[in-house]
N, C-alpha and C positions, 0 to 999 in steps of 0.2 A: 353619932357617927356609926354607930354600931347597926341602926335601923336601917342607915341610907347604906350601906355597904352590904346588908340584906339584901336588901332592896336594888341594886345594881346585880347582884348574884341572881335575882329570879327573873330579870328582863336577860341576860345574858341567858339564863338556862332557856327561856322561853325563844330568843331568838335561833338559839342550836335547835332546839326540836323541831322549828320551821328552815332547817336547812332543806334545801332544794336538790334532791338525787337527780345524775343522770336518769331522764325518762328513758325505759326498758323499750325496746324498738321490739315489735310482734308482726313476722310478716302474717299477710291476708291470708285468708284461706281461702282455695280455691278447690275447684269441681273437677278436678282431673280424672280423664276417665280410666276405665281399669285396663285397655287395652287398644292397638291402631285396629282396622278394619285392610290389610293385608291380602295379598292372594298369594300361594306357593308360587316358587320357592322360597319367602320368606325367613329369615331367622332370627330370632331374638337372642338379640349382645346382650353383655353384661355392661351395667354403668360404671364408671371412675372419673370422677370427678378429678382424683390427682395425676389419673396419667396422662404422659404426654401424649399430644394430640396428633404432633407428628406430620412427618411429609407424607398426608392421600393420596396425592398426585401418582404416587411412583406405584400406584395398586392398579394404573392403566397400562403400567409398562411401557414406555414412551422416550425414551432418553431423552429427543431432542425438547419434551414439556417439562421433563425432571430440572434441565439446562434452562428454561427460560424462570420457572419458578426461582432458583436461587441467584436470578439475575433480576428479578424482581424484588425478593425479601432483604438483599444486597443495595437495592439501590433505589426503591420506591420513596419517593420526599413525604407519600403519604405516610409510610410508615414510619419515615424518621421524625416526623411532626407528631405521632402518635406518642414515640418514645422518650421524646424533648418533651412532653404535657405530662409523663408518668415521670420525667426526671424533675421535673416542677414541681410534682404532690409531693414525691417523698421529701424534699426539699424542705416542704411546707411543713410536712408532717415532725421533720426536724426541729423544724424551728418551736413546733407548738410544744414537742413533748420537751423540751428546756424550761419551759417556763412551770414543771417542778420543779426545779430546782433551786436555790438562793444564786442572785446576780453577781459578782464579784468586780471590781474595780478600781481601777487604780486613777488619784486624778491628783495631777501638778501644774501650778501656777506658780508665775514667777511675774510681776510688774512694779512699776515705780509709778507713783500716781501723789496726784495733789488733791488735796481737799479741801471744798470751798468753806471760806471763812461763814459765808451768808448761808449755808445749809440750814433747817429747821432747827430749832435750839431743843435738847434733852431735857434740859434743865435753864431757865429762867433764871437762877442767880450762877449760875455757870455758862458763860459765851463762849461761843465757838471762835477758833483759828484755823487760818487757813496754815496748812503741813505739806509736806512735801517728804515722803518716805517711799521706802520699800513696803515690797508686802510677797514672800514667799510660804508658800502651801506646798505640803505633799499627806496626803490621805487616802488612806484604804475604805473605800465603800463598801457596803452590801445591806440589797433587798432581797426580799422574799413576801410573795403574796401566799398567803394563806388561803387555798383552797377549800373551803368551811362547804360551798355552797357548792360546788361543781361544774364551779365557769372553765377551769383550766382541766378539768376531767373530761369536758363535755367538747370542747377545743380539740383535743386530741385525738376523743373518739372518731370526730367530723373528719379532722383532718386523717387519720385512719382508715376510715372510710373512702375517702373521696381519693386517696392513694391505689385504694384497691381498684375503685373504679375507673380510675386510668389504667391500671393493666388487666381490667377484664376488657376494655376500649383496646387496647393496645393485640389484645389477640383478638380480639374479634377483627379490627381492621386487617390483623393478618391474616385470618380466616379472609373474609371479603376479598383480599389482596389474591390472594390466591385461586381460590372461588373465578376470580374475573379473568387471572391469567385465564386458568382450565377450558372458560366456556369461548373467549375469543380465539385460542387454540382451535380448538373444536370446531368451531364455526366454521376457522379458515382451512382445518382440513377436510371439514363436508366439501367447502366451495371447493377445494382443490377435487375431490374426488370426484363433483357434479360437474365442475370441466372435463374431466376425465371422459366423464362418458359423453358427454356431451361432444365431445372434441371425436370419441370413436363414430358415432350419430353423425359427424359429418363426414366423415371419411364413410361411411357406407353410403348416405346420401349423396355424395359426390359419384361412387362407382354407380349408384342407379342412374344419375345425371347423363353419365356417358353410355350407360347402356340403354336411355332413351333416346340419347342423340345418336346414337348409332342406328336403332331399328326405325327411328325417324328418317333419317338419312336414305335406307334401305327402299323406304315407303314404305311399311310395316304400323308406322301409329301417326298420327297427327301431331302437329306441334301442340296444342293442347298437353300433352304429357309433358313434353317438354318443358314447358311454363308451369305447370304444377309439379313439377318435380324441384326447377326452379327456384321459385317461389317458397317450397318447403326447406330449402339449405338458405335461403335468404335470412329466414325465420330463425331457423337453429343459429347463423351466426350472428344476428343478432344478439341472442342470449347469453353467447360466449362472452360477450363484450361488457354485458349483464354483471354476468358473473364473476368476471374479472376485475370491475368495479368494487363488485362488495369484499372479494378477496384483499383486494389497498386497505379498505376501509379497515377492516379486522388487522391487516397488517401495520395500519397507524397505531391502533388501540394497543395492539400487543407491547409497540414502542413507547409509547406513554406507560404504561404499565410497569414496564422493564427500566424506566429512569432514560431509557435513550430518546433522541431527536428523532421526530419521524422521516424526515427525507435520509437519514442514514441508517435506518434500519432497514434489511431485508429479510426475506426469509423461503428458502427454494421451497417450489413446489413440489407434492409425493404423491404417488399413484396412491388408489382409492387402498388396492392389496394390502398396506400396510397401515390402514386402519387401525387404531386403538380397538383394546378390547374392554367391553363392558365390566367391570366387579362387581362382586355378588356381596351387595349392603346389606350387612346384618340389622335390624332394627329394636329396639327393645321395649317398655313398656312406656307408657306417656311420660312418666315423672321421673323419667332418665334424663327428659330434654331439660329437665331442672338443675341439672348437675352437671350436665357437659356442655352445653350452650351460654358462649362468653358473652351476648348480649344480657343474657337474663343475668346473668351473674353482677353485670355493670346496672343493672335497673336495683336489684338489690340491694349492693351497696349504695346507692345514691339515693335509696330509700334510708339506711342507718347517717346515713351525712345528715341526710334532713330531721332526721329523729334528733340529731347531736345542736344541731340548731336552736332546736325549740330546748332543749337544756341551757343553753344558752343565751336563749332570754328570757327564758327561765329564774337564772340564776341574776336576773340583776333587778329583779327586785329586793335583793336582799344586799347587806349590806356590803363591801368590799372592804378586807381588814389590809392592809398589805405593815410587816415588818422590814427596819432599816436601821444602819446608823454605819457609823466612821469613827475611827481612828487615824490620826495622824497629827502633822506639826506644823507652827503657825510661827515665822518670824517678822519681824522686820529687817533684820541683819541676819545675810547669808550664812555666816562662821556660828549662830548662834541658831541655825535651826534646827539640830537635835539635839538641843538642850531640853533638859529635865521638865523646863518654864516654859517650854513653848510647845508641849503635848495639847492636842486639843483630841476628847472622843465626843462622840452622842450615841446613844441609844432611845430608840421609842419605835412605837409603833400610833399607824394613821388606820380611822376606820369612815368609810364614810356610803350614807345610806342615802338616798332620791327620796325623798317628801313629798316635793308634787312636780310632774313634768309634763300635764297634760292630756297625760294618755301616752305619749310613746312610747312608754316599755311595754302597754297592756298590747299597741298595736304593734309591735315589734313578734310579740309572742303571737298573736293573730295572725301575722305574716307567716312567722317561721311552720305554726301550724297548718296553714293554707299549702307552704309548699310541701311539707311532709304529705298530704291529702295527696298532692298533685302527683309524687312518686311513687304513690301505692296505686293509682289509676294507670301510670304508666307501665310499671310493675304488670300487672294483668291484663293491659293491651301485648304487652312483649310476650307476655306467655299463648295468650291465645294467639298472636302471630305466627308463633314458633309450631303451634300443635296442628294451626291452618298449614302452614308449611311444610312440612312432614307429613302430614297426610294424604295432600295432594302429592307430594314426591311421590309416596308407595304406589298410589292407586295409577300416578301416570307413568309409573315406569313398567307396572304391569301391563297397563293398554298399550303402548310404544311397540312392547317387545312382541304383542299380538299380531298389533299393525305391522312391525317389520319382517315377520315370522312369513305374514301372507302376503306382502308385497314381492317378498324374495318369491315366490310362489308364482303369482300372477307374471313377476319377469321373465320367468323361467316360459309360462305359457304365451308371451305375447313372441318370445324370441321365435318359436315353435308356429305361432301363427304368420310372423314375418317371411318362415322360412319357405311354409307354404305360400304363401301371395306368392313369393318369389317365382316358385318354380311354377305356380299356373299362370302368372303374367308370364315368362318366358316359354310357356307350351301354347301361349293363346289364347287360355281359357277365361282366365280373370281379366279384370278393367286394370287402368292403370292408378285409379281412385282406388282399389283394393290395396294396391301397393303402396301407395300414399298412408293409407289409414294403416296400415300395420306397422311402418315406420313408425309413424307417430306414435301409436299406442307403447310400442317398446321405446320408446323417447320418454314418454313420460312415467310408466312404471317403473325401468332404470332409477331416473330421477327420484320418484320418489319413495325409492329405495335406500338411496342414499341421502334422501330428505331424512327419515327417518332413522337409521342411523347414527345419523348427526343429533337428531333430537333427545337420542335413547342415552349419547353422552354425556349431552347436557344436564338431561336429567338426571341422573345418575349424580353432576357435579351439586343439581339442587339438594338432592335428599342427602348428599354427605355433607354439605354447607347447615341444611337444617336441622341435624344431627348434632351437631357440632364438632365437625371434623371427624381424625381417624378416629379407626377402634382398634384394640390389642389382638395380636395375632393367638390364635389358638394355644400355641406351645408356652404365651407367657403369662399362661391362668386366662384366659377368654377368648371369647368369638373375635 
C-alpha cells in the first residue's frame, strides 16, 4: 500500500505542475509614428485617458445644438440599447466571478410513495415488498469547484473583459451619437444660411427684372433682357426649392436622432449671422489616440476576452476536480425527523478528466486561438482607422479655413464687380449679359462661401470625433 500511495502522490504532483495558467494577453506592437504632419495654428494637448470627455458640443457655442444634444443623449434608443448590452456584461461578469466561491443550498422533500414489490432484487434470498410510506428530507448542500487549472479564472477574466468592452461601445456610441447630432446640425444651418442668400439673390434679381422691364417698356433694350433676366430668377428659384428639400431631410435626421418622430419635429430657421464658430482643436502626438479613443479601447478589450477564451479551452484538457456534500435528515415519520437516527451527511469530492473526445477540445482551443488572431487584426485596422482619421481632419481643416479665407475674398470682389455692371448697364455702357454674369458670379461665390463654412464645421466635428472627444480646458492642468 505504501508503494501505491507513492505512487498516487507523484501522478497527483505531476498533474499540478501541468496546471494550465491563464494565457498572459500581449498587445501587438505597432509602428506609431512620432508626430501628425500639421500646419499652424496647431497645438498639441495633453493625453488622459481618465478624463471626462465631456460635452464638445458647447466649445461651438450654440445653445440651441447644446439643447438638441441632451435631447439626444436623453432619449436616443441607440444609446439605451448600448447601455442595456453593458448592463448585460456586468451582469454576466457577476454571475462568472461567483463561481469562486462554494454553492450553498438548501433542499426539502416531502412525499408518500409506494414501492413496487417486482423492483430488481438486492439480494436473491431476500424478496422484495411492495410498502407504502413516507419519505421526508431536509438537507444543507454545498459545492465548490476547485479551480487548480484556470477555467473559472480565465471565465472571469473574459467576462471582465467583455464588460469593459461594452462600455468602451457604450461611449463610443455616445461619441458617434453626438458626432451625428453636430454634423446634421451643421449641415442644416449651412442650408439655412445658403437660402439666406440665396433668397437675397432673388430679391436683387427681381429689382433687376423690373428695371429691365422698365427700360424695355421705355424702348431702351430689347426683350431679349428681359427673358435673360427672367430666366436667371427662374434658375435661382429653382434652387430655393433645392435647398429646402435638403433642409427636411437634415431636419428628419436631426428627429431620428433626438428619439422624436419626424413629422413632429421642427426646427426654425436662422440667418447665416449667427453662425457657429469654429474651435481651435488642440491635437497631440499619435499614441494619445490610443488612450482617448473609445473604439480602440473596445478593440482592446475584445482582444483580452479572446485571450481569456483560449484559457479556457485551455483548461479542459485537464482534469475537473469539483468538492460537495450535505448534511441533513431522513424520516419516514414526520414527528421523528429530527431525531438523532435520522441524520444523514456525505462528504467527498468528484474529479473527472476527457480520455479521448476526438479532437474537440484540441479544436475548441484552435477556434479560440483563431479568434484571438482575428482581434489583434482588428485591433490594428482600428488603430490605423483612427490615425487615417485624424490626419486627414488636420490637413482638411487647414485647407477649408484657406478655402474660406479666399472665398470671403473673391465675395467681397464679385459684389464690387456686380456693382459696376450695374451702374454701366444703367449709364449704357455695358450689355445686359454683363449684368447677368456678375449676378451670377456673386450668386455662386456667396454660396460657396457658405459652402465652406459649413464644411469647416463639420470638420472640425470630424477631427474632435477622431480625437476622441473633449479635451481639458487650460486652467484644469491641459490644453
Amino acid at each position: 500500500m505504501t508503494r501505491h500511495h507513492r505512487l498516487a502522490g507523484l501522478l497527483a504532483c505531476a498533474l499540478l505542475a501541468g496546471c494550465a495558467a491563464p494565457t498572459e494577453m500581449r498587445k501587438p506592437a505597432l509602428d506609431m509614428p512620432a508626430a501628425w504632419t500639421p500646419e499652424a495654428p496647431w497645438r498639441q494637448a495633453r493625453p488622459d485617458d481618465g478624463a471626462e470627455r465631456g460635452p464638445w458640443w458647447r466649445r461651438f457655442g450654440d445653445a440651441e445644438l447644446d439643447a438638441l444634444q441632451q435631447r439626444a443623449l436623453d432619449n436616443s434608443p441607440t444609446l439605451a440599447l448600448a447601455g442595456a448590452r453593458l448592463a448585460q456584461a456586468q451582469s454576466t461578469l457577476a454571475a462568472a466571478t461567483a463561481g469562486r466561491y462554494p454553492q450553498l443550498g438548501l433542499s426539502l422533500r416531502g412525499a408518500r410513495q409506494r414501492i413496487s414489490a417486482n423492483r430488481p432484487l438486492n439480494n436473491y434470498n431476500a424478496p422484495n415488498f411492495s410498502t407504502v410510506q413516507n419519505d421526508a428530507v431536509a438537507a444543507l448542500t454545498v459545492s465548490y469547484e476547485t479551480d487548480l487549472f484556470g477555467r473559472v479564472q480565465s471565465s472571469i477574466a473574459g467576462a471582465t473583459a467583455s464588460a469593459q468592452q461594452l462600455a468602451a461601445d457604450l461611449e463610443n456610441v455616445r461619441l458617434l451619437l453626438t458626432a451625428d447630432v453636430a454634423s446634421a446640425y451643421f449641415n442644416l444651418r449651412a442650408v439655412d444660411t445658403e437660402l439666406d442668400v440665396v433668397s437675397r439673390s432673388v430679391a436683387l434679381q427681381r429689382r433687376a427684372l423690373e428695371l429691365a422691364s422698365a427700360r424695355h417698356d421705355l424702348g431702351a433694350v430689347s426683350g431679349l433682357d428681359v427673358a435673360q433676366q427672367q430666366a436667371l430668377l427662374d434658375t435661382t428659384l429653382t434652387q430655393v426649392d433645392l435647398l429646402k428639400r435638403q433642409r427636411t431631410q437634415f431636419e428628419h435626421a436631426l428627429a431620428t436622432l433626438t428619439g422624436a418622430g419626424a413629422p413632429a419635429f421642427t426646427l426654425a430657421p436662422r440667418a447665416g449671422e449667427q453662425s457657429p464658430q469654429v474651435p481651435a482643436v488642440p491635437v497631440g502626438v499619435p499614441s494619445d489616440i490610443l488612450e482617448r479613443r473609445p473604439d480602440i479601447a473596445s478593440a482592446e478589450r475584445a482582444m483580452a476576452a479572446a485571450n481569456a477564451q483560449i484559457g479556457i479551452a485551455s483548461a479542459a484538457f485537464y482534469p475537473s476536480i469539483s468538492l460537495g456534500g450535505n448534511y441533513g435528515v431522513e424520516s419516514r415519520a414526520l414527528p421523528a425527523l429530527f431525531d438523532a437516527s435520522s441524520l444523514l451527511w456525505s462528504l467527498g469530492a468528484s474529479l473527472a478528466q476527457p480520455l479521448f473526445d476526438a479532437g474537440r477540445i484540441r479544436a475548441n482551443l484552435a477556434g479560440a486561438q483563431a479568434g484571438y488572431d482575428a482581434t489583434v487584426a482588428n485591433y490594428r485596422r482600428v488603430v490605423l482607422t483612427a490615425m487615417q482619421e485624424v490626419e486627414d481632419g488636420i490637413t482638411g481643416m487647414a485647407a477649408l479655413e484657406r478655402a474660406h479665407a479666399q472665398a470671403l475674398r473673391a465675395s467681397d470682389s464679385a459684389t464690387r464687380v456686380l456693382d459696376l455692371a450695374t451702374a454701366r448697364y444703367e449709364g449704357g455702357v455695358a450689355t445686359y449679359l454683363d449684368l447677368i454674369t456678375a449676378q451670377q458670379g456673386l450668386l455662386n461665390t456667396q454660396r460657396q462661401a457658405t459652402q465652406l463654412m459649413g464644411q469647416r464645421l463639420l470638420a472640425s466635428v470630424f477631427l474632435i470625433k477622431a480625437l476622441g472627444g473633449d479635451w481639458r480646458q487650460a486652467g484644469a492642468g491641459g490644453e
